[in-house]
Structure formats: C-alpha cells, structure tokens
N, C-alpha and C positions, 0 to 999 in steps of 0.2 A: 156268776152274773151279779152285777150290783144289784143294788135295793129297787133302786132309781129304776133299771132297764128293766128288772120284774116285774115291777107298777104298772110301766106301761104294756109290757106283753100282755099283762092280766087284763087293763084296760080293755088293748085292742081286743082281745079273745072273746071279751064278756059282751061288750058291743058289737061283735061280730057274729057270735052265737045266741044272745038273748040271755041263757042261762049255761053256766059252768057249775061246774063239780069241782071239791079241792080233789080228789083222785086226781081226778085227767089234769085239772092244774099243776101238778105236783111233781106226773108223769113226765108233760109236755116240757115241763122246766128243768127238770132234775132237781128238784128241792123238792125235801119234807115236807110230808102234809100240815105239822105244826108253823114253819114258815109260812104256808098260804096262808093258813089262817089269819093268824099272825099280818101279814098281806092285806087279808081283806078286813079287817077290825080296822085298819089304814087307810084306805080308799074308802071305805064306808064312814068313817068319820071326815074327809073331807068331801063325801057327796061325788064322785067317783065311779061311784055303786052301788048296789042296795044287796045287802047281804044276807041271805037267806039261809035254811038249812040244810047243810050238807055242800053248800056250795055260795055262788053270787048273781044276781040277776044284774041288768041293763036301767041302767034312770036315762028318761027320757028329756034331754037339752034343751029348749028354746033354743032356737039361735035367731038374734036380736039383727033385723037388718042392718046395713052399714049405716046407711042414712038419720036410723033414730038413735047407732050408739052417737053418730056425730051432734047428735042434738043437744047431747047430757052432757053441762059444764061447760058449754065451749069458751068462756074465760080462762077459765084451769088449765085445758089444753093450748089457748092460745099463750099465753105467760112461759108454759113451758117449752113450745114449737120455736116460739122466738129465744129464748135463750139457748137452746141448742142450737139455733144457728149461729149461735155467735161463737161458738167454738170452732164451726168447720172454717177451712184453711183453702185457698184458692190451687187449683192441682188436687185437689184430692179425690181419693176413690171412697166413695161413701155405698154402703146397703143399707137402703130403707126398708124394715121389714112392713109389715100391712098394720093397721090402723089408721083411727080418724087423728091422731095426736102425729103418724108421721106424713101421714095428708095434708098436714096444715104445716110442718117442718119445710116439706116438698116445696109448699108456695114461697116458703122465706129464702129458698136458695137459687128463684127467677133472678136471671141473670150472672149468676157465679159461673166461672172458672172450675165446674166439676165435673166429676164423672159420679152418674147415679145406678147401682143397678138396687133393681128393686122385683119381687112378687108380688107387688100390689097394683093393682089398676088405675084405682083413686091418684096412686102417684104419679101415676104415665099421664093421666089427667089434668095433673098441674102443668105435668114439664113438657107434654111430646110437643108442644108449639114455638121452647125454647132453645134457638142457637145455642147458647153460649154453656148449655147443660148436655153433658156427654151421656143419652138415657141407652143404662141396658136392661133390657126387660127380662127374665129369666121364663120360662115356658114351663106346662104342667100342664093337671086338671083344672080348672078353672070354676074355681066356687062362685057362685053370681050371686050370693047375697052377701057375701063380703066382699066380693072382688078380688078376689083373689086366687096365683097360682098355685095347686099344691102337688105332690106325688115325687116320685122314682127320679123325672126326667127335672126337676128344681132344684133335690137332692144332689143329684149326678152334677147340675152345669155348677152350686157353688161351691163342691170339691175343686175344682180347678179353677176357681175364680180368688182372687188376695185382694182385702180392701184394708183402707187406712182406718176407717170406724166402722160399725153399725150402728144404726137407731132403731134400738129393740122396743115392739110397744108389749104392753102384758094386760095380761086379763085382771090382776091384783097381786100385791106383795102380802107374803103370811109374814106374820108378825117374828119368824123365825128367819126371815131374810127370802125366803124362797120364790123365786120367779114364775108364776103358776099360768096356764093358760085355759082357755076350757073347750077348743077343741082339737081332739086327737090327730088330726091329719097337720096342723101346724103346726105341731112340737116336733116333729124333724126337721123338716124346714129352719124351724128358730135355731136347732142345736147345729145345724147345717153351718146356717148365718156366722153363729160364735163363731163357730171352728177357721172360718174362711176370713174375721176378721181380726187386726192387730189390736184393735180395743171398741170393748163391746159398753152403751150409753143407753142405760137402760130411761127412757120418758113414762115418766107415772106423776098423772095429775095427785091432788089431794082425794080423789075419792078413790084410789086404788088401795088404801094404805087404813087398816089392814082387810086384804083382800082375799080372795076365794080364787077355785078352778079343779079342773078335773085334775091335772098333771105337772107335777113340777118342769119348767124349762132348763130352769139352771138358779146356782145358790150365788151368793152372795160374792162369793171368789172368786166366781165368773165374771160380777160386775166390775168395770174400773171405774166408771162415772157414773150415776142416777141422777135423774134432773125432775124435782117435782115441786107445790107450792108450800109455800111458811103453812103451820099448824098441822102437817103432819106428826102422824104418831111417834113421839121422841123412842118411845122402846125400840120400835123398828129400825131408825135411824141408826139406832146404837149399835147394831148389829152389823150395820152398812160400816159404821164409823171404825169395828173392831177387825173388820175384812181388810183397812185399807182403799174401800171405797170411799172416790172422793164423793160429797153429795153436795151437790145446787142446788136450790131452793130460790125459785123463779117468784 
C-alpha cells in the first residue's frame, strides 16, 4: 500500500473511531508498528491528527459554510474563474469539481457549447436554467453545507464517465506541490475526477499558496495546468514548473 493510501486509511480510521492504537493500526494495514508511527508524526505535523500515546486521537474540523468561503477574496477567485474559461473549447466535456472558484467558472461558460458534469450544486445553480450547457449532475450523499454530492454512488458514475478537462478546486497548495483538501469524504471523489479526466486544471487563488488540509489529493504530476494570481509564492511555482506544469497566473 502506498504512503499516500495509508494516510488516508489512517485518517478515515481515526475519525471514525475517535481514538486508534498503532497495534490495531499496524494490524488492520499489514505494516509495522514503526511505519505507523512514523505515519502519525505525518499527519500530526499536518494537523490531520492529534497524536497521542500509544496511538492517535481525532481533531475536530470547522467546516466553513459555502457561502462565507465565497466571501473571502472574491477578486482572486474571479481573475482566476475568468481565465479558465478562456481555455475551454466549444464541444467540450468538462468536470467541475465543487467550490466557490468553480461556481464562478460555472457562470463564465452561460451560454457555451458544453457539456458540464459536475458534484456540486452551486454549479447546477449557475447552469440548470441554461440551453445551450449540456448539465450532468452526478448523485450521492448530499453535504448541505457545501453543497455538495459525495459517497460510493459519485465514485461509481465518474468511473465510467471520460471528460476533456476537470477544474479542480483545493483546500491549499503545500509548498512541496501537493494538492491538499480538508475533508475526507471528498478526496475520493477529487482522485475519482483525475482519473476520469484527459487533463486535470487545478484553480487556486493567491491565498491557497502556501496552503494546508487534512489530506493530500494529488501531487504536482497530476497537474497539467494551475491557474492562480501574480505574487504567489515563487518556491511553490518552481515545483509546478519542474513537473511540467504549465502555470497561469490570472
């Protein structure tokens, strides 16, 4: 098992139980109890966790309604919604994953020649009153203070779905490239997203950079484009720049 898919076992485990044990961690995984370790000294340096002895306890999340992250920057986010529209192509299949940045994306593609599928609601919001946008909604649980769908059955429909982009939003970029989000039920979903598209665009204003989250999404390799504004963090870029990613800078 990679690193990466440990993390999140561990995550969901710990959040799911309150408090784990490296034993039964160790057990459940088939890795050594110095890997957990090792594991949780990881997650508890990204906040993740909170690591206790003998094992790791649960930190408890805010989660920030939709409405007040759309509050924060909406310059930032609009600079970068509008230049990502200017890449999409009329016929195309595009996946909007959920945030306030692919919300405002959503609005710049009224009246295009596409086809949109999306888990976010916000986005059905823009487009479900628009002809000329081909809207597929994908089905789930249904978080209502994101709006958004998540689970088994969002997973399942974007396995057999193929798009020509996604527009990935993120919780923050770490300074090491890594596409983070902070919470656990959408990090399938997003790795879902990649998998299902030809090329994955990742939208991060300037206050994503450098930024935090429970859970890595995906690294830098994954990205082919990032769209964000002038004066982000040059380190970070250089990271983007050394993957091959191309970066815009709205």
């Amino acid at each position: 098992m990679l690193p990466v898919s440990r993390h999140e076992q561990i995550v969901r485990r710990v959040r799911s139980s309150g408090v784990v044990s490296v034993s039964s961690l160790a057990a459940d995984l088939g890795v050594s109890a110095s890997t957990i370790r090792r594991d949780l000294q990881v997650l508890n340096a990204h906040g993740a966790l909170r690591r206790i002895r003998g094992g790791a306890g649960s930190v408890q999340v805010e989660e920030v309604p939709f409405a007040e992250v759309a509050a924060v920057a909406p310059d930032e986010k609009e600079a970068v919604a509008r230049r990502a529209a200017d890449l999409v192509q009329d016929g195309e299949v595009l996946l909007l994953d959920i945030g306030t940045t692919t919300a405002r994306l959503a609005r710049h593609l009224r009246g295009r020649r596409v086809t949109v599928i999306t888990s976010s609601l916000a986005v059905v919001d823009e487009l479900r009153d628009d002809e000329a946008v081909e809207l597929l909604v994908l089905g789930g649980i249904l978080r209502r203070n994101y709006l958004s769908m998540v689970g088994m059955l969002t997973e399942d429909a974007l396995r057999q779905l193929r798009a020509h982009r996604l527009f990935l939003g993120t919780s923050g970029i770490r300074r090491d490239g890594q596409v983070m989000d902070t919470t656990l039920v959408e990090v399938p979903v997003k790795k879902a997203m990649i998998e299902a598209a030809e090329q994955t665009v990742v939208l991060a204003d300037r206050g994503k950079f450098p930024g935090s989250g429970l859970l890595p999404v995906c690294g830098p390799e994954d990205v082919d484009v990032i769209i964000t504004n002038d004066g982000v963090d040059p380190a970070t870029l250089a990271v983007y720049a050394q993957a091959d990613t191309e970066v815009i800078q709205a």
